[in-house]
C-alpha positions in Angstrom: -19.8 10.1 -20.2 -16.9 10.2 -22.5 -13.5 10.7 -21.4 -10.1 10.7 -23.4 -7.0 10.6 -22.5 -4.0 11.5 -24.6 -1.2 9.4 -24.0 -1.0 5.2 -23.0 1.8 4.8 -21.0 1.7 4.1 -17.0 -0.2 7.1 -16.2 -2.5 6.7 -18.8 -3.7 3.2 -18.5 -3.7 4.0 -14.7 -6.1 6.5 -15.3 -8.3 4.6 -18.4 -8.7 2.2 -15.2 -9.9 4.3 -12.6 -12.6 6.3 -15.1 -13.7 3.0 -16.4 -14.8 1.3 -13.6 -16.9 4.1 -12.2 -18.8 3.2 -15.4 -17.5 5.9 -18.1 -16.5 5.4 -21.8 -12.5 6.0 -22.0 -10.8 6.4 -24.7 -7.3 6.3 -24.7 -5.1 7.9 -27.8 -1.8 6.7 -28.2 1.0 8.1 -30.5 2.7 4.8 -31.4 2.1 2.1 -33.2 1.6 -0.5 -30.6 0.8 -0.2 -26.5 4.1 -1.0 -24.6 6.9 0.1 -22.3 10.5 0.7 -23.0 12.8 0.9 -20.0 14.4 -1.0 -17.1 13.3 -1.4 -13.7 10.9 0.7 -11.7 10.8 0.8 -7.7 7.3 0.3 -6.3 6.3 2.3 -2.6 4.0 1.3 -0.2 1.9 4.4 -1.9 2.1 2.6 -5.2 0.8 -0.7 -3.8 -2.0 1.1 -2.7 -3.1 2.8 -5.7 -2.4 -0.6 -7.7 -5.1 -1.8 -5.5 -7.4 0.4 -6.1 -7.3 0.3 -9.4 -7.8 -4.2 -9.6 -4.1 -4.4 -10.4 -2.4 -4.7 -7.2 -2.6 -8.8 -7.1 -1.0 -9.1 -11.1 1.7 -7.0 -10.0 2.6 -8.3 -6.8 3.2 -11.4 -8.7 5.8 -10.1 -11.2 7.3 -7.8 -8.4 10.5 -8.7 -6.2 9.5 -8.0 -2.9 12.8 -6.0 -1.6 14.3 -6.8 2.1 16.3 -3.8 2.4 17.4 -0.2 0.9 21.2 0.2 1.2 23.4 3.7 1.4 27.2 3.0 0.4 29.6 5.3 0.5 30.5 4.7 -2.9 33.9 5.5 -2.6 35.0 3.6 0.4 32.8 0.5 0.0 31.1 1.5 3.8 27.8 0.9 4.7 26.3 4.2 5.6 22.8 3.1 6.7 20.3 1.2 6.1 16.6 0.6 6.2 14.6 -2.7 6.5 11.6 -3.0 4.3 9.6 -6.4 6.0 8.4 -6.8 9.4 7.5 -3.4 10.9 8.5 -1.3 8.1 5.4 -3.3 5.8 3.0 -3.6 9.4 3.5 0.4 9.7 3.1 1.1 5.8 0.4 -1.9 5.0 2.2 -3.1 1.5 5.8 -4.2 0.6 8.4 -1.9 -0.9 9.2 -3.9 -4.5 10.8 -3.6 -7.7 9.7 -4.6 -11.0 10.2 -4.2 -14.8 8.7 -1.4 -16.0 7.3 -3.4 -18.5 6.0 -6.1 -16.2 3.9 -2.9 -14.6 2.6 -1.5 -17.8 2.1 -5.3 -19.0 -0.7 -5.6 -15.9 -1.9 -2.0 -16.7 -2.7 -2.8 -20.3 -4.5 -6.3 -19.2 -6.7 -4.6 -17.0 -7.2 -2.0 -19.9 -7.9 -5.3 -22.4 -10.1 -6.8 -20.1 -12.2 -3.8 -19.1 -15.2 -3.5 -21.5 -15.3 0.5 -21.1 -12.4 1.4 -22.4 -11.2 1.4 -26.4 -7.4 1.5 -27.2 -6.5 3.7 -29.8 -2.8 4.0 -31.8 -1.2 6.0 -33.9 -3.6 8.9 -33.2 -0.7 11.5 -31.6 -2.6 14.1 -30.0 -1.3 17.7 -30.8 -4.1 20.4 -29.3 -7.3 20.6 -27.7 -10.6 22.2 -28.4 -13.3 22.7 -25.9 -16.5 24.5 -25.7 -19.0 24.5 -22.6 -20.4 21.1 -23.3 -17.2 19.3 -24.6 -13.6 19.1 -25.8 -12.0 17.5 -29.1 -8.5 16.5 -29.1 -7.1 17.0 -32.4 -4.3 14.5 -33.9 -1.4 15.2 -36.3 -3.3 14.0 -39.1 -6.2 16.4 -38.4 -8.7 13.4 -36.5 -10.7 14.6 -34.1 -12.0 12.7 -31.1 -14.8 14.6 -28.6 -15.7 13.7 -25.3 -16.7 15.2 -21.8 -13.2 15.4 -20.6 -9.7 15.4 -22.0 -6.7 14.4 -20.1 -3.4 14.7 -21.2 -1.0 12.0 -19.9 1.2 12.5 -22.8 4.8 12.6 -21.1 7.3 15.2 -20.3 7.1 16.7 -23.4 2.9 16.9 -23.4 1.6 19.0 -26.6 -1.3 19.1 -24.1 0.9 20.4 -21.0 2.3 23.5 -24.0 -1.0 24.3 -24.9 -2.5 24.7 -21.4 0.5 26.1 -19.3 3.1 26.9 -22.1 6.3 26.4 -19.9 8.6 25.9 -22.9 10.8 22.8 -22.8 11.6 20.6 -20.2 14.3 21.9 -17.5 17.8 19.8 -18.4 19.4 18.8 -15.3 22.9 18.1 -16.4 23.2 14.6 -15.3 23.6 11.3 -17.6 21.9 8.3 -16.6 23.5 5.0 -17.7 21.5 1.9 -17.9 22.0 -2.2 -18.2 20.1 -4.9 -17.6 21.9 -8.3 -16.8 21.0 -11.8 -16.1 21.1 -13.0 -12.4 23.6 -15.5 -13.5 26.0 -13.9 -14.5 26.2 -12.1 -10.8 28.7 -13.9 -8.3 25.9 -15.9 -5.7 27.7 -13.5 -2.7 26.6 -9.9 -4.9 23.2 -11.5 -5.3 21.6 -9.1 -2.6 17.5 -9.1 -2.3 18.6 -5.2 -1.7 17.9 -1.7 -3.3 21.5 -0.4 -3.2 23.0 2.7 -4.0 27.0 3.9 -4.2 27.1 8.0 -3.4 29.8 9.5 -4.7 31.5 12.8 -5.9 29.3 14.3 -9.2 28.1 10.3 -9.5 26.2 7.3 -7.6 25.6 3.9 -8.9 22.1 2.1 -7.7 21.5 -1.5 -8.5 18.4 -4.3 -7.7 17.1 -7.2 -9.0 13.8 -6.9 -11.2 12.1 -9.9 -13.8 11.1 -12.0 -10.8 14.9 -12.1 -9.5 16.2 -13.3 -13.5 17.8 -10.0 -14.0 19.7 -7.1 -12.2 18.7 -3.4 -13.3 22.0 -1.3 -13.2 21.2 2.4 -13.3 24.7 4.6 -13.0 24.2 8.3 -12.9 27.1 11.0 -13.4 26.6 15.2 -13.0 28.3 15.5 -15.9 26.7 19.0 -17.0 25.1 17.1 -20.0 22.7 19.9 -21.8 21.7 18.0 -24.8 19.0 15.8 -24.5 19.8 12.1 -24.9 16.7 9.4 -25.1 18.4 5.7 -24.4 21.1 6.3 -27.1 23.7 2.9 -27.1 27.1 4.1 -25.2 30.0 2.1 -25.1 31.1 -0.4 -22.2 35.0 1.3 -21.6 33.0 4.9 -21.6 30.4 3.8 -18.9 33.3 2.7 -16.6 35.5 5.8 -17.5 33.0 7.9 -16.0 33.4 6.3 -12.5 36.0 7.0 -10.9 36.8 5.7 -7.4 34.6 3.6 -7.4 35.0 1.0 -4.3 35.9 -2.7 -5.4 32.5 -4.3 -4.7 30.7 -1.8 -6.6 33.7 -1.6 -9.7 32.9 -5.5 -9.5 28.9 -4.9 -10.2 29.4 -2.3 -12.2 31.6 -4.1 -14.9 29.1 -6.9 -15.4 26.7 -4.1 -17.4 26.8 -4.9 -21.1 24.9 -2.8 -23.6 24.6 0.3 -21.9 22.4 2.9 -23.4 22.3 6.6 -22.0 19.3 9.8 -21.1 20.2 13.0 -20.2 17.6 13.3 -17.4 14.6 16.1 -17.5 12.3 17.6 -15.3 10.5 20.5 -14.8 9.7 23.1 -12.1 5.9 22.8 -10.2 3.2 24.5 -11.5 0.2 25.3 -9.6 -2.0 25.3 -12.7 -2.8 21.4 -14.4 -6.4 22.1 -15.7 -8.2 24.7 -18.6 -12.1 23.5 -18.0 -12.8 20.4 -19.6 -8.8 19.5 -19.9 -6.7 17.8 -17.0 -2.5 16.7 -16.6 -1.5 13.7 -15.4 1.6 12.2 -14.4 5.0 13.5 -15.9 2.7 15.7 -18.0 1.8 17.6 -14.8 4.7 17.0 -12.9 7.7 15.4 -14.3 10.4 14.6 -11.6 13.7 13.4 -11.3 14.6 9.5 -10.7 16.4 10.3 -7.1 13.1 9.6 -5.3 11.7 6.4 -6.9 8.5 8.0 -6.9 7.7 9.0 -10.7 5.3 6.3 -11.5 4.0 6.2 -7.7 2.6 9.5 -8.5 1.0 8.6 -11.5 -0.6 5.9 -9.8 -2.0 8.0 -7.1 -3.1 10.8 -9.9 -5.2 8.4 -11.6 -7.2 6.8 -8.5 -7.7 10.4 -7.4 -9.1 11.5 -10.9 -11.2 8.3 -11.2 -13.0 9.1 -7.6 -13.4 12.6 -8.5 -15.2 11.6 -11.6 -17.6 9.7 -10.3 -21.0 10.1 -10.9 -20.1 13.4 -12.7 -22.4 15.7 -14.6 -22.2 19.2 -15.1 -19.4 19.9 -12.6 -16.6 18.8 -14.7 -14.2 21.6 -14.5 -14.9 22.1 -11.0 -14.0 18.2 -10.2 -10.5 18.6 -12.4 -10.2 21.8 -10.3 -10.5 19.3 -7.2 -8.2 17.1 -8.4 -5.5 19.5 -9.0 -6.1 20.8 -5.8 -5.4 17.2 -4.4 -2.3 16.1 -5.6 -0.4 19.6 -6.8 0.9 20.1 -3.1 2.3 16.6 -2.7 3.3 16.2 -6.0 5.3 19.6 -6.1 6.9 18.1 -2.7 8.3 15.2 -4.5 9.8 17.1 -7.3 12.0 19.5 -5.1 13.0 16.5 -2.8 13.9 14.8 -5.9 16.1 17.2 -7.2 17.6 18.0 -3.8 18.6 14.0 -3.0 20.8 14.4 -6.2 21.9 18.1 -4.9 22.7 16.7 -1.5 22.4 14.0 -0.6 23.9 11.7 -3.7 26.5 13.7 -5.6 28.4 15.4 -2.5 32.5 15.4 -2.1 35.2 15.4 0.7 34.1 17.5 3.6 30.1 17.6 2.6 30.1 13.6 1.9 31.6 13.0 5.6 28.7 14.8 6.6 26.0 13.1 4.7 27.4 9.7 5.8 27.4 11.0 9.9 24.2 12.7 9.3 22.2 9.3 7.6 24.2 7.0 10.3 22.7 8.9 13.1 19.3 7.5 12.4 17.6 4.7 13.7 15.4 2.2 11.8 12.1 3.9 13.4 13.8 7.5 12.7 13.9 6.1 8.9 10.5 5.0 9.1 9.7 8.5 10.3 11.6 10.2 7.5 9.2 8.7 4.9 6.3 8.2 6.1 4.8 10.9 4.3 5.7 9.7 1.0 5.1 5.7 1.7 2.5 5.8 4.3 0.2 8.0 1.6 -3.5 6.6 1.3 -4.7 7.2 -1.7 -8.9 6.3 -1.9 -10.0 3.0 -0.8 -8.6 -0.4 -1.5 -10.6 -2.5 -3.3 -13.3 -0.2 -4.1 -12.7 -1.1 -8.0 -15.8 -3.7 -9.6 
């Protein structure tokens, strides 16, 4: 059968993969003018690993990821080390895959070869998909300039802001969380060798934390300050200047003032999400990814669920016939009650567990120093440990 899928970013050539090699036609309708990623760096799970695998892209990706020895908690304001978790030996024996960061356009650059390569799947621009139609035996997705593509199923992995997500659950506009993200990307040698640290590291402190890593194969380091600043506008990687990014951290502890100054053309977003909603399907029509359930950076889990979405959708399509809205109605099923999960603990590790001051910081830091390594392990094992389908089940 036919299946479209508004939207080709992550989740959507995630999902044109998983449809197409269970032998469907997928076409996949994308808004620009050319198939590619904007953005910095992108931390990989276990879970994502997993899905990557499933979908023949695990290998490719592996290759352009840095494979990350260790997530750091700093007290951002005192330079302390407030724990820390090892992510080789028993943390990648217990979860079967490494923990990894990579460009974001490395990861969609694998995505889109495996979409090249795949004879199944045609790759559509300019063709920005506004509504949906759908009868008993199909559904057209309608374009701006009035083209109309049908097909057996329609999903809509068009972003946060998904004409297809208004249409079938009408939510309004994306929640505005009232923090400003600030982002740089840096070559490795500009970074003194000692602060050259195979490490996920994050600064916590009061309305702000600071998280840093190496992406581009170890050539770069990803800077991604954050500040709850109250922002309500919405901002979309708008150039800031230099002196304003380091105005807006104060206290900041010498080592991580040091990494922080380094950044050079910083550009801002006003982060977005949205609350869960049970409902992702209308018949023929499916959500995907941050159209379905668009979640704040604090987990480093938005593109991992993606990734999971689309291998479950592609098993659940398999072999269909008849059944289609009762398969989407599966897949929902499936992934809202983890997915939802993910948002709140998202928005609660800025709430908490990032952002706190004085009295409430002291006991964040005696409350994450407690913990052993296997404690650690034990604390995400739900999210990391996830199994999504079978690994190399793909053609």
């Amino acid at each position: 059968m036919k299946v479209l899928i508004a939207g080709g970013g992550i989740g959507g050539l995630a999902a044109a993969l998983s449809i197409a090699r269970r032998s469907h036609e997928v076409v996949v309708l994308e808004r620009r003018d050319t198939f590619s990623e904007l953005g910095a760096g992108i931390q990989l799970g276990p879970n994502a690993f997993h899905a990557l695998d499933c979908l023949g892209v695990g290998a490719a990706t592996r290759q352009r990821a840095v494979h990350i020895d260790e997530l750091r908690f700093m007290d951002g304001t005192t330079g302390q080390r407030v724990a820390s978790m090892p992510l080789t030996g028993a943390y990648r024996t217990r979860f079967g895959n490494p923990y990894a960061v990579v460009h974001r356009g490395d990861l969609y650059q694998t995505l889109l070869d495996g979409c090249v390569a795949e004879r199944n799947i045609t790759l559509n621009t300019k063709c920005s998909v506004t509504c949906y139609e759908q009868d008993s035996e199909s559904v057209t997705a309608i374009t701006d300039t009035g083209q109309r593509f049908t097909g057996a199923v329609l999903i809509g992995a068009d972003g946060i802001r998904s004409a297809l997500r208004s249409q079938l659950v009408g939510d309004g506009a994306p929640r505005v969380s009232g923090h400003t993200i600030y982002r740089s990307v840096i070559p490795m040698e500009r970074v003194p060798q000692e602060l050259r640290w195979n490490t996920v590291t994050l600064w916590a402190g009061p309305k702000w934390h600071f998280v840093h890593y190496p992406i581009g194969s170890g050539r770069f380091l990803n800077l991604a300050a954050t500040r709850d600043d109250g922002a309500q506008d919405v901002v979309v990687g708008r150039p800031v200047e230099r002196t304003h990014v380091l105005s807006e951290f104060p206290g900041l502890s010498d080592t991580a003032r040091q990494l922080l100054e380094l950044g050079t053309d910083w550009k801002e977003w006003v982060l977005c999400d949205r609350d869960p909603v049970e409902r992702w399907t209308d018949g023929r029509v499916a959500l995907l990814g941050d159209a379905a359930h668009p979640m704040l950076q604090y987990a480093a889990q938005g593109a991992c669920m993606a990734l999971e979405d689309a291998v479950v959708i592609g098993q659940l399509l398999a072999g269909a016939a008849g059944d289609i809205p009762q398969r989407l109605e599966k897949y929902n099923a499936e992934r809202y009650e983890r997915a939802a999960r993910v948002q709140q603990v998202a928005r609660a590790m800025g709430e908490q567990l990032y952002h706190p001051a004085g009295d409430a910081a002291a006991a964040r830091n005696a409350m994450l120093s407690s913990f052993t390594v296997d404690e650690l392990y034990d604390e995400v094992e739900w999210l990391h440990g996830a199994r999504t389908g079978r690994a190399g089940e793909h053609r």
